[in-house]
Structures are given as C-alpha cells and as structure tokens.
N, C-alpha and C positions, 0 to 999 in steps of 0.2 A: 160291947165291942162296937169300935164305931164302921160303919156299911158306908163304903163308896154309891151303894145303888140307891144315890139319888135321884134318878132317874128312870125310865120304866118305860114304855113305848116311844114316847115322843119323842126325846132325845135320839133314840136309835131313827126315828123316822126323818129327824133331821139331819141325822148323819148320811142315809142311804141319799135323802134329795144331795145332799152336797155332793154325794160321792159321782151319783148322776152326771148332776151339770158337771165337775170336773172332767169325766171323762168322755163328754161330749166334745168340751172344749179340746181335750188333748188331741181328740180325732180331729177337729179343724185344723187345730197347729200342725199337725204330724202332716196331715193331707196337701197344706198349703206352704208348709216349709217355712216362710218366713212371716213379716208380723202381716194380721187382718187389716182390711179395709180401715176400719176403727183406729188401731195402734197409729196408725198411720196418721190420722188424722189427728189423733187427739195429742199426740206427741209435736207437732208440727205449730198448734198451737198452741203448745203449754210453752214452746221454745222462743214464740214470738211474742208471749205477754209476760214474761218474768221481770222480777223487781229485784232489788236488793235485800229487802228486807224479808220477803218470802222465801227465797232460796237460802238467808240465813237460818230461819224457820226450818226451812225442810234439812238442810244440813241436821239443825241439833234432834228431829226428832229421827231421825234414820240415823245419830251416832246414839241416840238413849235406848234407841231400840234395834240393835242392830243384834245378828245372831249369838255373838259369845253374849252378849250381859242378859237376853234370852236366859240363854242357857245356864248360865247365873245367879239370874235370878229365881229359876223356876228351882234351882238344886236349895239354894237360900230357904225357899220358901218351903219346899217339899221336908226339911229340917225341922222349921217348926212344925209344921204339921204333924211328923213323929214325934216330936217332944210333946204337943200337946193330947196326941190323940194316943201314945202311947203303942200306937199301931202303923204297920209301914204302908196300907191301906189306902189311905190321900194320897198320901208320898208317890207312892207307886203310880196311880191314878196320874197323877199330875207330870211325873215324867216318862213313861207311858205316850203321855196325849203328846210333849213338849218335843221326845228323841226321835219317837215315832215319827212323827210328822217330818222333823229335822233329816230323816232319815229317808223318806218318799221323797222327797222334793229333792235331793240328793239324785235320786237313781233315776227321776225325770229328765233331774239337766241331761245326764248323760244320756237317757233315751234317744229325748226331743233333740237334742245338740242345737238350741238355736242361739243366734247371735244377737246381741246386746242391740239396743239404737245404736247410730253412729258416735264416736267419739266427737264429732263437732256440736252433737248436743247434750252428750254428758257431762255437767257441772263439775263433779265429782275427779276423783282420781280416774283417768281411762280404765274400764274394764272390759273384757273381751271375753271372758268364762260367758259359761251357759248362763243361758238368760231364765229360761224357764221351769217350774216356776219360781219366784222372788223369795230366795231365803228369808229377809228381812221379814217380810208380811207372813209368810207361813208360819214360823215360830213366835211372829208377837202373836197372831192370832190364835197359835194353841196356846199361849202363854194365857190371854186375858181370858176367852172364854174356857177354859181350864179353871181357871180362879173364880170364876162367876159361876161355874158350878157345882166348882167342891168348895167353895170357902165356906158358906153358910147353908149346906144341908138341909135344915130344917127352914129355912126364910118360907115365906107365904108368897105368893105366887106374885105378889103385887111385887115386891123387893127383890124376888130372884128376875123378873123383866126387868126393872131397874138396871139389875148390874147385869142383865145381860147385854142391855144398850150401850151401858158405857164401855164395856168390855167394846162394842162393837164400833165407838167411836176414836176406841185407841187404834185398832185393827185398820178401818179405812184413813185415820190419820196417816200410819205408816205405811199405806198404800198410794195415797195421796202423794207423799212428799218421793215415794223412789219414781214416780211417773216426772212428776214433776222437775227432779235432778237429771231426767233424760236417762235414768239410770237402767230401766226397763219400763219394757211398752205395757198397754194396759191391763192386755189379756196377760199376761204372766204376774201382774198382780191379782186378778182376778184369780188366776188358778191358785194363789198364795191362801187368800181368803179362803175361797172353797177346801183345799186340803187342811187350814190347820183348823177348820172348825168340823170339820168333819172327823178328825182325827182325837181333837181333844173333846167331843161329846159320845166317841165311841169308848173312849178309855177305860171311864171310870166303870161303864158297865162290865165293859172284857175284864178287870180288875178282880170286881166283886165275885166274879163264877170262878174265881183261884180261888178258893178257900183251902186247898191239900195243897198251896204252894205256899200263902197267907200266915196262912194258921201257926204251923211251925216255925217259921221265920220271928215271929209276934211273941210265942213262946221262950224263944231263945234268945232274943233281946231283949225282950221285956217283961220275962217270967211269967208268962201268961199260959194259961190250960191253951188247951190247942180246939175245943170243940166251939161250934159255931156259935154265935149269940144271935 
C-alpha cells in the first residue's frame, strides 16, 4: 500500500513555523486595518518602474496560475496518482493540501475585509474583493509544494530539496507578478505563501492517520483488503 507519511517531524515542524509567522502577520493586518509601512512602499515602486514586457510576463503567469487551472490541475494530477498508486491516499493528500488551503484563505478575505491597492495601480481588470490573503499564490503554492512532496516519496533527500526549490520558485514567481500587477500588496502575498505551504505540508501527514476512512474507500474501488500495510 502506498503511505502518504512521507514525512515525519520535519514537515509538520515547518508547517507549525508557517503557521506561526501567518498568524502573526494576520494580527498586524487586523490591528492595522489597512496595508503596512512595506505594502506601501514596495507597491509604489513597482508602479513607477514597470515595463512592457514585464507586465506581459506577469499577466501570463498569474493567467497559467491562476486559482481554477489550480484547482485543475491539482484534480488532474490527483487522477493519476489513483491510477497509479491504485490507492486514493496521494489523491487525497494532495487535495487536502490544494481545497484546504483554497478554503482558509477564503474565510480570511472575509475575516480581514481588506481592500485591494488602488485601481490606479492595478494593471489588471479592476478588482475590489478582499485582498487578503492572494488566492493566486496560496493555491499555486499548495499546488507546487504538494507535488514536491508527494510526487517522489522515496527521492533522497538531495532531489526531494531540489524540487522543493523549484516548487518554491514557482510560488514566489506567482507572488511576484500579482505584487507587481498592483493586484495586491506585499503582505497578502506573503500571507499566500505562508498558508499554502503550510497547508499542503500538513496534508499528507493528517491523510495518512485515516486509515478507517482510507482503507475502505481503497477496498471498494480498487478491490483491495482493507488492513493496513
């Protein structure tokens, strides 16, 4: 049977730090109501050095990575996973980390209620919905490192850092470019970050302790005994 618990202390100990710093952060925003010192500034200058060809850039990866093809992708890929592993185990894991998160960052907008930049700096379609925090970045980042730590289970520690870099450089990619479209301030993509990787490295563990939910399901669609392996 194939085991989601690729993981073991560490993972969970990087979830708790994430989970930390996010909630540190949401007490600043909450406390401070609108964007930080920082947001401020860094949006101010991203407004006054943009190019053409950069905000074409940031367009296409904020449309390749935008929340449905997310969610898309992650059901896509969560597909083979069962085909190959014969087990809904990954599957689960992986949207788990992907709805979960999609689903926090949901109940923050509404928490937080905060408001977008101004429309004079967003490139974009105007938007005015909650800003915080940045659907885009929270579901690419459970999307990538989700896949960086269920794809290859057994990798050696040198190749699961690997992918867990690149994983991390699609993440701040698509954090990059919604700063950058004026779309949202910094710290709301920071909080993006922080929740989906916190969320898609807590999954696969919360996953594997279902085995009386697992087991059965694994049974009945895939004619499997039901006792643990």
């Amino acid at each position: 049977m194939y085991s989601t618990d690729t993981t073991t202390r560490r993972p969970l100990r990087w979830a708790a730090a994430a989970t930390g710093a996010l909630l540190v952060l949401i007490a600043a925003v909450a406390v401070l109501g609108g964007p930080l010192r920082n947001d401020r500034l860094v949006t101010r200058f991203v407004a006054g050095h943009r190019t053409d060809w950069l905000i074409d850039t940031a367009k296409a990866i904020s449309m390749v990575l935008s929340p449905v093809t997310t969610v898309v992708f992650a059901v896509t890929v969560a597909m083979v996973f069962m085909y190959r592993d014969r087990s809904v185990r990954r599957a689960a894991a992986l949207l788990t980390g992907v709805c979960g998160a999609a689903g926090v960052a949901e109940l923050l907008k509404l928490l937080v209620d905060r408001r977008r930049p101004p429309f004079a700096v967003q490139v974009e379609t105007h938007e005015a919905a909650q800003s915080f925090p940045s659907g885009h970045v929270t579901g690419t980042t459970a999307l990538v490192v989700g896949l960086a730590v269920l794809a290859a289970p057994a990798a050696s520690a040198n190749l699961r850092a690997t992918m867990l870099s690149m994983a991390a450089v699609v993440a701040v990619a698509s954090a990059v470019s919604r700063v950058y479209l004026g779309m949202h301030w910094t710290s709301d993509v920071v909080a993006g970050l922080l929740l989906g990787a916190a969320t898609s490295l807590a999954a696969p563990v919360i996953v594997n302790r279902l085995d009386r939910v697992i087991d059965p399901i694994d049974a009945r669609l895939f004619r499997r005994g039901t006792a643990s392996a």
